[in-house]
PDB file of N, H, CA, C and O in Angstrom:
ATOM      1  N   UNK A   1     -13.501  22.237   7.488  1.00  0.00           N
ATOM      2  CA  UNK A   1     -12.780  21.105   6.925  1.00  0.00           C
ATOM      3  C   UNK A   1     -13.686  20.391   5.923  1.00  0.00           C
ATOM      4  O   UNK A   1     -14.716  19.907   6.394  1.00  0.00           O
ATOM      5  N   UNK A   2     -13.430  20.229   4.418  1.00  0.00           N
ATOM      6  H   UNK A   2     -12.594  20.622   4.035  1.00  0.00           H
ATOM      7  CA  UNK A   2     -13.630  19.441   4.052  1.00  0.00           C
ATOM      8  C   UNK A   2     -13.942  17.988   3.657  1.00  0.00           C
ATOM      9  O   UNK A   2     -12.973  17.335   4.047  1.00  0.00           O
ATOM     10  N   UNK A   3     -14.419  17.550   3.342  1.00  0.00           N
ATOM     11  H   UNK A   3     -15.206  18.080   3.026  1.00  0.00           H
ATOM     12  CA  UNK A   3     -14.061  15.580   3.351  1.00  0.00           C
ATOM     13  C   UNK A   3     -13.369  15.863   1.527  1.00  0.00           C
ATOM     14  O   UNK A   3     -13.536  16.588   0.547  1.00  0.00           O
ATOM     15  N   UNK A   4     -12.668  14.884   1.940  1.00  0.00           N
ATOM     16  H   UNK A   4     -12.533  14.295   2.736  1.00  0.00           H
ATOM     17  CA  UNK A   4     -11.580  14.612   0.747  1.00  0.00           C
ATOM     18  C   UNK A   4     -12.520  13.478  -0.495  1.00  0.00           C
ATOM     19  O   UNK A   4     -13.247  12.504  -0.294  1.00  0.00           O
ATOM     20  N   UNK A   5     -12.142  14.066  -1.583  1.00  0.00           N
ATOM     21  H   UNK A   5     -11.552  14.857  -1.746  1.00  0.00           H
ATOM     22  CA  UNK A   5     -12.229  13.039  -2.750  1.00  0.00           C
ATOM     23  C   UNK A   5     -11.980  11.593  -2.999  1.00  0.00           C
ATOM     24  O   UNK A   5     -10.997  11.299  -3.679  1.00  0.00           O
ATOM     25  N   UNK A   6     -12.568  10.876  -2.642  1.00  0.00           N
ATOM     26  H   UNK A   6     -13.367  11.115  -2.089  1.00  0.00           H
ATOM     27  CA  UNK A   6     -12.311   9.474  -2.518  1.00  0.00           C
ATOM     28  C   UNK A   6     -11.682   9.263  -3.863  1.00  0.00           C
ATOM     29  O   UNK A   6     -10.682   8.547  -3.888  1.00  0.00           O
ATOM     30  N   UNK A   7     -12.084   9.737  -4.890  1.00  0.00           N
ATOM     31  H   UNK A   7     -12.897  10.319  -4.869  1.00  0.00           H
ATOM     32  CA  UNK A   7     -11.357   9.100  -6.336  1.00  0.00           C
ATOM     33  C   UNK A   7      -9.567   9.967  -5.993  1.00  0.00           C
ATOM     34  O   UNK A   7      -8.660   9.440  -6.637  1.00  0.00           O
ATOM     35  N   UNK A   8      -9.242  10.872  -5.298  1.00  0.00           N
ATOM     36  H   UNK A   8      -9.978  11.300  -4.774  1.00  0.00           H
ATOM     37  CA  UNK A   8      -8.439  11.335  -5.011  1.00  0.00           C
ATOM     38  C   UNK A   8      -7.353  10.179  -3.969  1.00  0.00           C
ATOM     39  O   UNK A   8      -6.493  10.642  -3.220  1.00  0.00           O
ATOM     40  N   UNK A   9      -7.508   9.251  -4.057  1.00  0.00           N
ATOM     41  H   UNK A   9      -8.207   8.875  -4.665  1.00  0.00           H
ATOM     42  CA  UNK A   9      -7.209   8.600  -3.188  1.00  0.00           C
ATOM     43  C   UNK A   9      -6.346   6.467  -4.011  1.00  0.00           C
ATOM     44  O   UNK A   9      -5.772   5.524  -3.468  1.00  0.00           O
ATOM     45  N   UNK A  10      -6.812   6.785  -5.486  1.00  0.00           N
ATOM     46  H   UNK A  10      -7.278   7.552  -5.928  1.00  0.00           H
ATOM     47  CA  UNK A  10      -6.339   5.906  -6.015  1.00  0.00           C
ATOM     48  C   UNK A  10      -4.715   5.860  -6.123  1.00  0.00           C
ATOM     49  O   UNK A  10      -4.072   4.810  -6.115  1.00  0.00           O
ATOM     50  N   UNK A  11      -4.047   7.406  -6.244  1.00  0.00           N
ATOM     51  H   UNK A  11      -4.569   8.259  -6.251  1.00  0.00           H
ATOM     52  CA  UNK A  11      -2.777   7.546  -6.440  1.00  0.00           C
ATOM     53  C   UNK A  11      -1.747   7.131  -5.231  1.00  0.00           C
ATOM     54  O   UNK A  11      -0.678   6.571  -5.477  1.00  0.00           O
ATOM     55  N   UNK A  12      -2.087   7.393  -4.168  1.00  0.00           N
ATOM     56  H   UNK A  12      -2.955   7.847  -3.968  1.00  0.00           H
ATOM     57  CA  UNK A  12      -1.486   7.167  -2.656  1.00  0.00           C
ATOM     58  C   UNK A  12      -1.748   5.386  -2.985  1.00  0.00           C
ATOM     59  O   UNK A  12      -0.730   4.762  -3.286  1.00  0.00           O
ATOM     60  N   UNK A  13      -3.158   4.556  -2.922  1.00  0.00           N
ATOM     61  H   UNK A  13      -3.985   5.063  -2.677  1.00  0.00           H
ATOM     62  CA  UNK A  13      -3.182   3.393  -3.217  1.00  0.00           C
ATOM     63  C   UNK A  13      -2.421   2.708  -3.836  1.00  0.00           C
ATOM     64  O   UNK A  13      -2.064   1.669  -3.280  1.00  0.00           O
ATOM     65  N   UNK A  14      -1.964   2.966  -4.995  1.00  0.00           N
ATOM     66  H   UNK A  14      -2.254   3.810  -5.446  1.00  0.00           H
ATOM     67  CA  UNK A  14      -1.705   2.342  -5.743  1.00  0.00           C
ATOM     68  C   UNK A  14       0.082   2.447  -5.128  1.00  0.00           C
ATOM     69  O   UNK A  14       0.840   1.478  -5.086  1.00  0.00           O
ATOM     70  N   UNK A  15       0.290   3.270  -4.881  1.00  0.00           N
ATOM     71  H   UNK A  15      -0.325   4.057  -4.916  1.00  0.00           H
ATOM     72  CA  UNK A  15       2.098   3.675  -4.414  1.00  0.00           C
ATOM     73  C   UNK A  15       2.401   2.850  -2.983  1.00  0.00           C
ATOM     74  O   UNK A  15       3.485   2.290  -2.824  1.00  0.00           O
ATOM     75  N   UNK A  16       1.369   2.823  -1.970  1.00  0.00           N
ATOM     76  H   UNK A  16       0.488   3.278  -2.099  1.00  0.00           H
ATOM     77  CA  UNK A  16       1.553   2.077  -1.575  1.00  0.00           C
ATOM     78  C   UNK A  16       1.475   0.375  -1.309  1.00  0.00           C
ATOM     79  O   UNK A  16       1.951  -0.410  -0.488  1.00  0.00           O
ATOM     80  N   UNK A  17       0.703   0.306  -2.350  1.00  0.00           N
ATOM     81  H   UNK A  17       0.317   0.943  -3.018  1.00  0.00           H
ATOM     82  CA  UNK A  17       1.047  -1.179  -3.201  1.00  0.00           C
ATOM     83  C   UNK A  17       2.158  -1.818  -3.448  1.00  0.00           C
ATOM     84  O   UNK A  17       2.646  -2.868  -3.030  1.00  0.00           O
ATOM     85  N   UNK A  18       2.521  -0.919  -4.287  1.00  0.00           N
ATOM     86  H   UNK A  18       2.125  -0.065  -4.627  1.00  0.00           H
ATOM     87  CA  UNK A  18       3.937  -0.890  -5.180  1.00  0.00           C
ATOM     88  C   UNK A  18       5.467  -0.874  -4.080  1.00  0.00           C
ATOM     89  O   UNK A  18       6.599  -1.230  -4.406  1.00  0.00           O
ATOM     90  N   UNK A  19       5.084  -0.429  -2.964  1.00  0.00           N
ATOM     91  H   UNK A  19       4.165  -0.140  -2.699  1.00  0.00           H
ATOM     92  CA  UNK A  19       6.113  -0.263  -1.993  1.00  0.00           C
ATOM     93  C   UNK A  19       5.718  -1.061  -1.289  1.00  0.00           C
ATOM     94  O   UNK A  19       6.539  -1.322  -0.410  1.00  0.00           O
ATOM     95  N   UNK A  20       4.611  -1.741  -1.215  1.00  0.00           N
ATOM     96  H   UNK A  20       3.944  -1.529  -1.929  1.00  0.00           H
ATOM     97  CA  UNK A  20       5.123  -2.997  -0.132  1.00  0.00           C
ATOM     98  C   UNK A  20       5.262  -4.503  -1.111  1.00  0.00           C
ATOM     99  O   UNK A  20       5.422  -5.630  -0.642  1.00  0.00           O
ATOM    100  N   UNK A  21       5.141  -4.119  -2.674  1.00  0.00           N
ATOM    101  H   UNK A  21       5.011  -3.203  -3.055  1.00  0.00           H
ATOM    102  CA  UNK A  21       5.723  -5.743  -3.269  1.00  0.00           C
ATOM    103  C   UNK A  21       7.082  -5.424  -3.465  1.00  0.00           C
ATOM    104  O   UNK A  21       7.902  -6.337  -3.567  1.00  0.00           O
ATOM    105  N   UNK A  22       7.505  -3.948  -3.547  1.00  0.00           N
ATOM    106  H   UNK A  22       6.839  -3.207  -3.465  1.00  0.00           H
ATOM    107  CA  UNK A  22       8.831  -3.750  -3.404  1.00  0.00           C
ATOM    108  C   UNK A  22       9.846  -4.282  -2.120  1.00  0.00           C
ATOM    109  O   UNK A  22      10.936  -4.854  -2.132  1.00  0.00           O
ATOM    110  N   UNK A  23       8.949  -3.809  -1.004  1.00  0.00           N
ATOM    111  H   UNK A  23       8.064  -3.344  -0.994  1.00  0.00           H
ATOM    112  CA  UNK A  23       9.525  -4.426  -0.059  1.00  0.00           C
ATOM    113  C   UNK A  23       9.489  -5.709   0.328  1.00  0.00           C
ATOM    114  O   UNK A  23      10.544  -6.266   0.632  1.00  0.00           O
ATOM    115  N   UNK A  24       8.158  -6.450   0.384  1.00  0.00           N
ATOM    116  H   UNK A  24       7.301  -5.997   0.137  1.00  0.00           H
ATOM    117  CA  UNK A  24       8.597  -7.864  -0.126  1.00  0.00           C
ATOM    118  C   UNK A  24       9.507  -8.660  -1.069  1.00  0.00           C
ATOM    119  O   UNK A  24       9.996  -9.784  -0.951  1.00  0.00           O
ATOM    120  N   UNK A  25       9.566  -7.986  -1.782  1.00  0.00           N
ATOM    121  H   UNK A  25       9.170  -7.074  -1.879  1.00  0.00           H
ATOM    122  CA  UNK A  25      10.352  -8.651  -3.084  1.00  0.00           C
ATOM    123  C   UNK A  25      12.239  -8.621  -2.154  1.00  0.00           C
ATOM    124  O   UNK A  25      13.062  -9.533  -2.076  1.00  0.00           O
ATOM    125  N   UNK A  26      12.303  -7.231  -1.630  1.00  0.00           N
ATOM    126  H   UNK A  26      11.634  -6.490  -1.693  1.00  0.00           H
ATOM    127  CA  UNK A  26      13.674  -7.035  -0.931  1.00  0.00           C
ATOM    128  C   UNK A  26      13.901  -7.944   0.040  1.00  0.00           C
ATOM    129  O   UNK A  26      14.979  -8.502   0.240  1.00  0.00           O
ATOM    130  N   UNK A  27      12.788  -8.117   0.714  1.00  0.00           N
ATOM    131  H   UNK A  27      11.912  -7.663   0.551  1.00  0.00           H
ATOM    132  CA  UNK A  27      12.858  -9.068   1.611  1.00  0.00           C
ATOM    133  C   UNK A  27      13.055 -10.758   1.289  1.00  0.00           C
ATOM    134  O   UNK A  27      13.657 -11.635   1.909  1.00  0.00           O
ATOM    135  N   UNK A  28      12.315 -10.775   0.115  1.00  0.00           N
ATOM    136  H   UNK A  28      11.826 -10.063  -0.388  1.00  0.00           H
ATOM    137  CA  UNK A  28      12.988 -12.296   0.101  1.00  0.00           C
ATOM    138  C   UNK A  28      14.683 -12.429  -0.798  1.00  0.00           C
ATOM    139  O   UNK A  28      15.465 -13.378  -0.863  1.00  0.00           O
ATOM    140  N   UNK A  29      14.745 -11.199  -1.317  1.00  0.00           N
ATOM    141  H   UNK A  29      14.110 -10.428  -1.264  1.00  0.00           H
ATOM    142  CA  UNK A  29      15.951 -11.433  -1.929  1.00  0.00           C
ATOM    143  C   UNK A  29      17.155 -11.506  -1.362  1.00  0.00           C
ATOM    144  O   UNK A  29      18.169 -12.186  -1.513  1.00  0.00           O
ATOM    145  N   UNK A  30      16.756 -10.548  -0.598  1.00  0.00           N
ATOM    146  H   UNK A  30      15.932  -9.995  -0.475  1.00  0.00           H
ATOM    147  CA  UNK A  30      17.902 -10.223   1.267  1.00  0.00           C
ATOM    148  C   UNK A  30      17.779 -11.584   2.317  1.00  0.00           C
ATOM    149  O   UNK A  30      18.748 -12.137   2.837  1.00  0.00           O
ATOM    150  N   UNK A  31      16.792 -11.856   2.437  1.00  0.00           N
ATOM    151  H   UNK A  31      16.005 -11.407   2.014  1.00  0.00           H
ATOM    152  CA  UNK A  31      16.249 -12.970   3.231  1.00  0.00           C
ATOM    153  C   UNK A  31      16.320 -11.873   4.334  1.00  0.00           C
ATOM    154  O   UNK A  31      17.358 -11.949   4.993  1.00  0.00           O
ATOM    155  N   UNK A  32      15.523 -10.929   4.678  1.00  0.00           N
ATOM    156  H   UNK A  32      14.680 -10.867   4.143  1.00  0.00           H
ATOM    157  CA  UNK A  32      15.393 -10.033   5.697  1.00  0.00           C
ATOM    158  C   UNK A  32      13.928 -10.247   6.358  1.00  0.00           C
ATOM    159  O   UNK A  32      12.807 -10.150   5.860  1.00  0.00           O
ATOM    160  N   UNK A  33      14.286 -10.520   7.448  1.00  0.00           N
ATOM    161  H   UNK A  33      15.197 -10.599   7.852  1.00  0.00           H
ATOM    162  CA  UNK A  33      12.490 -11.165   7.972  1.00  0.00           C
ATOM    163  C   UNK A  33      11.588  -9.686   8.428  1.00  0.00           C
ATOM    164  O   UNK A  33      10.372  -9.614   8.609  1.00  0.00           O
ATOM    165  N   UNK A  34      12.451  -8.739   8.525  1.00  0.00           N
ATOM    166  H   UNK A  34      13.439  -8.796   8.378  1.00  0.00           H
ATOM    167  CA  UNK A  34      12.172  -7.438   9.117  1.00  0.00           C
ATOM    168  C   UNK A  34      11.108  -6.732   7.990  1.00  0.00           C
ATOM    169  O   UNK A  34      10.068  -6.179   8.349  1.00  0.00           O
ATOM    170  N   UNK A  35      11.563  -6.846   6.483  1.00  0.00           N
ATOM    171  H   UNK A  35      12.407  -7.295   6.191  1.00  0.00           H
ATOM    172  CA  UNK A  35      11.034  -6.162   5.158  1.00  0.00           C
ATOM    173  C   UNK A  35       9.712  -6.931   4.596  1.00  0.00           C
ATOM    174  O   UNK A  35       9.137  -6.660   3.542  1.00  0.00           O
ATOM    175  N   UNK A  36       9.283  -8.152   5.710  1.00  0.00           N
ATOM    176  H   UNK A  36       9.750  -8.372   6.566  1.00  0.00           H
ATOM    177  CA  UNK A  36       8.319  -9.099   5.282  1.00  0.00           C
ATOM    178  C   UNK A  36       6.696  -8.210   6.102  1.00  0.00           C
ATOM    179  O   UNK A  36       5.529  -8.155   5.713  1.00  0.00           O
ATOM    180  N   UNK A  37       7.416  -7.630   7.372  1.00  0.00           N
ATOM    181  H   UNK A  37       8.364  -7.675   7.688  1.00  0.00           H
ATOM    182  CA  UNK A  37       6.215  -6.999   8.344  1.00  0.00           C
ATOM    183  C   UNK A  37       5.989  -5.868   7.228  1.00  0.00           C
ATOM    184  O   UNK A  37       4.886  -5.882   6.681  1.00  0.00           O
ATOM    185  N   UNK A  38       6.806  -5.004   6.878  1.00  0.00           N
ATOM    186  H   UNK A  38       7.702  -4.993   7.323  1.00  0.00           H
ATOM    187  CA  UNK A  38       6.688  -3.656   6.551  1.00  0.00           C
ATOM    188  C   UNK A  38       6.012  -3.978   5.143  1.00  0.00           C
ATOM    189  O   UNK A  38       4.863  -3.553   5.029  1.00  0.00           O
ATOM    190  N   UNK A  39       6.465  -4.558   4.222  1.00  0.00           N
ATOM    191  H   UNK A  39       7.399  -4.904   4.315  1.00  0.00           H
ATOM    192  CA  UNK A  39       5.827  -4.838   2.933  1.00  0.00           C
ATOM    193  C   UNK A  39       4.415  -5.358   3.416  1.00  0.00           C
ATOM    194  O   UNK A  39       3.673  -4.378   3.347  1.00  0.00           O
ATOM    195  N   UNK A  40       3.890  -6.165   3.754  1.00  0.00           N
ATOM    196  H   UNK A  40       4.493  -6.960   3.810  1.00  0.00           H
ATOM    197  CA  UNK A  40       2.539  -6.731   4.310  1.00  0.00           C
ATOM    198  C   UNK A  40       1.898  -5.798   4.660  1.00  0.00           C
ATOM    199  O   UNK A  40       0.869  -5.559   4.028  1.00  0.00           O
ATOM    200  N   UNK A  41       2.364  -4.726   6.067  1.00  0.00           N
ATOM    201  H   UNK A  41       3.200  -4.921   6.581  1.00  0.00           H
ATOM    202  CA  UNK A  41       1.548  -3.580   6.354  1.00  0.00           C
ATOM    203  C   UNK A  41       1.360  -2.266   4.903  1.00  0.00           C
ATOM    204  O   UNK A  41       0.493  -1.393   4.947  1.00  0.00           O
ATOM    205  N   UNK A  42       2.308  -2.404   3.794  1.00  0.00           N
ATOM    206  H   UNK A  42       3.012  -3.113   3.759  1.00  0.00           H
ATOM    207  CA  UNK A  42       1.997  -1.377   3.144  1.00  0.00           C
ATOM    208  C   UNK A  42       1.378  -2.002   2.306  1.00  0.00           C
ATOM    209  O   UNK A  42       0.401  -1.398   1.865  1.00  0.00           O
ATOM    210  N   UNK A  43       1.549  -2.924   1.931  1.00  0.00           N
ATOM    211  H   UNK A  43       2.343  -3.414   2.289  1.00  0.00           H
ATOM    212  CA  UNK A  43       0.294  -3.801   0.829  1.00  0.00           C
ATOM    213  C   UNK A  43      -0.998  -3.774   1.875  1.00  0.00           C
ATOM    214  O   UNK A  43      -1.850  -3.381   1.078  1.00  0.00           O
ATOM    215  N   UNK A  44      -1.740  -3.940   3.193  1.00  0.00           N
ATOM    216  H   UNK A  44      -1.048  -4.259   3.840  1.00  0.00           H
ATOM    217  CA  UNK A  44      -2.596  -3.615   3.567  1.00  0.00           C
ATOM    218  C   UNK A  44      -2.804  -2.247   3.250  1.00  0.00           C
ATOM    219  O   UNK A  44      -4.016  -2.120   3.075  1.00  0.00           O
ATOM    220  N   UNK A  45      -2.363  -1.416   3.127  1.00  0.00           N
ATOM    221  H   UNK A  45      -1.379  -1.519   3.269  1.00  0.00           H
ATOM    222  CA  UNK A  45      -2.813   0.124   3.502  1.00  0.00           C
ATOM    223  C   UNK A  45      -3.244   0.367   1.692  1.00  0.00           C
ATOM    224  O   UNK A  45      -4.329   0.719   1.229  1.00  0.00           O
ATOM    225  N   UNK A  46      -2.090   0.064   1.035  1.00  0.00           N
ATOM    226  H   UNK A  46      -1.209  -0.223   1.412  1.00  0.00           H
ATOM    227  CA  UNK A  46      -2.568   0.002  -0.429  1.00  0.00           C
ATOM    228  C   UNK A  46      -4.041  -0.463  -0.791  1.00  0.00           C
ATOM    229  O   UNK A  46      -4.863   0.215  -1.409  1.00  0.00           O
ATOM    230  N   UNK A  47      -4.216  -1.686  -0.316  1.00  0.00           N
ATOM    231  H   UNK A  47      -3.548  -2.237   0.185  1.00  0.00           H
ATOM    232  CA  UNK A  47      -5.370  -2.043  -0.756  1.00  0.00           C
ATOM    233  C   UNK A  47      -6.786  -0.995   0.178  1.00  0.00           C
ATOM    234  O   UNK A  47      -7.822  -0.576  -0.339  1.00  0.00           O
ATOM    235  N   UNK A  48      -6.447  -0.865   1.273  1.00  0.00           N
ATOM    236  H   UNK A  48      -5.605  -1.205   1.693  1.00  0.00           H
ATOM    237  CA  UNK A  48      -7.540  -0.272   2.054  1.00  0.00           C
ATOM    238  C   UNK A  48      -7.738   1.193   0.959  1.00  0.00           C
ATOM    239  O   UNK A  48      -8.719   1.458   0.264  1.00  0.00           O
ATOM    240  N   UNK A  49      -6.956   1.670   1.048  1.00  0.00           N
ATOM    241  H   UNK A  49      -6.159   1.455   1.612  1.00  0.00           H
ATOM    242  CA  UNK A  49      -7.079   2.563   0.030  1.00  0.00           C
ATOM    243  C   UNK A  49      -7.302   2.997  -1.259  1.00  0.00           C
ATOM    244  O   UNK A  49      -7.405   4.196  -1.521  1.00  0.00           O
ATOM    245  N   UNK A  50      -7.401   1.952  -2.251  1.00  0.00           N
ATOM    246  H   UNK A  50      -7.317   0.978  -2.038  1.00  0.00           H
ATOM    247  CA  UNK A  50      -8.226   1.236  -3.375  1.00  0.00           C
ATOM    248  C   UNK A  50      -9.510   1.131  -3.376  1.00  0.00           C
ATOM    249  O   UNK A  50     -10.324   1.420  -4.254  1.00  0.00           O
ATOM    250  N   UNK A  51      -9.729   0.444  -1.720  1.00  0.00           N
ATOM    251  H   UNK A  51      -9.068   0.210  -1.007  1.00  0.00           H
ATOM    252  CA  UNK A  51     -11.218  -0.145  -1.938  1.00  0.00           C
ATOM    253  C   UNK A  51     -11.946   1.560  -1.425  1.00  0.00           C
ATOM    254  O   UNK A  51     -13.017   1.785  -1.988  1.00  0.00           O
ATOM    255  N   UNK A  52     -11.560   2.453  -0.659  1.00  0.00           N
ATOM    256  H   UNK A  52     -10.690   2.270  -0.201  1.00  0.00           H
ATOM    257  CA  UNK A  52     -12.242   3.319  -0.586  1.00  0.00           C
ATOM    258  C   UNK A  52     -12.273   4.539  -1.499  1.00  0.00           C
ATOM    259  O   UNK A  52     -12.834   5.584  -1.171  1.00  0.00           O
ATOM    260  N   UNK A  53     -11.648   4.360  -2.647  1.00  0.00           N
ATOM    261  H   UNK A  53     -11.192   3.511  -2.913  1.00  0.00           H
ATOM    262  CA  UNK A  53     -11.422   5.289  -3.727  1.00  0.00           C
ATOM    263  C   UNK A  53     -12.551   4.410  -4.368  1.00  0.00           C
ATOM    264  O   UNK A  53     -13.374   5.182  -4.861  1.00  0.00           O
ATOM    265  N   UNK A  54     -12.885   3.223  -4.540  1.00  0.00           N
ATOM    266  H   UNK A  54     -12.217   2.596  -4.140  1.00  0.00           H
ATOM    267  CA  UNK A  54     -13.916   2.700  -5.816  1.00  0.00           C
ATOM    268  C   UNK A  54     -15.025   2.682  -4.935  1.00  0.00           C
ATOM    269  O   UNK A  54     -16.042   2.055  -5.229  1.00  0.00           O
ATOM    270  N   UNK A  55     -14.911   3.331  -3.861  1.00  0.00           N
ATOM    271  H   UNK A  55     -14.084   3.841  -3.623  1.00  0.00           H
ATOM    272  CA  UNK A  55     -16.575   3.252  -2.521  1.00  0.00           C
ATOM    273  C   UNK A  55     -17.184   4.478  -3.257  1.00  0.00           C
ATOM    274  O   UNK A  55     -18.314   4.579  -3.737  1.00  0.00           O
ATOM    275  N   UNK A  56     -16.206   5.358  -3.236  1.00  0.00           N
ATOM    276  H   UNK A  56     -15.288   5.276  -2.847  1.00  0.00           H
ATOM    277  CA  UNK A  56     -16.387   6.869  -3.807  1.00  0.00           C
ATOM    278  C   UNK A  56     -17.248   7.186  -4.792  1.00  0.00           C
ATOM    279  O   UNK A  56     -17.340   8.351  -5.180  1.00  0.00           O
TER     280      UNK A  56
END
């Protein structure tokens, strides 16, 4: 097994960024309190995944 390319790792970041201001954004437009957890957890994962692509 390999270890993976950390610069390989900006594209997944960045998408899951984008899908959790998406889902925030749904969430306040809906007023859905449910799309507020899920957007938050994918904007965490986005960023975790940013910062270890620029560790790289």
């Amino acid at each position: 097994m390999t270890p993976q390319d950390p610069k390989q790792l900006r594209g997944p970041g960045i998408a899951f960024l984008g899908a959790g201001v998406a889902f925030s954004a749904a969430a306040l437009a809906a007023g859905q309190a449910a799309f507020i957890g899920v957007g938050s957890a994918l904007i965490a994962l986005g960023v975790v995944f940013l910062a270890r692509s620029r560790r790289g």
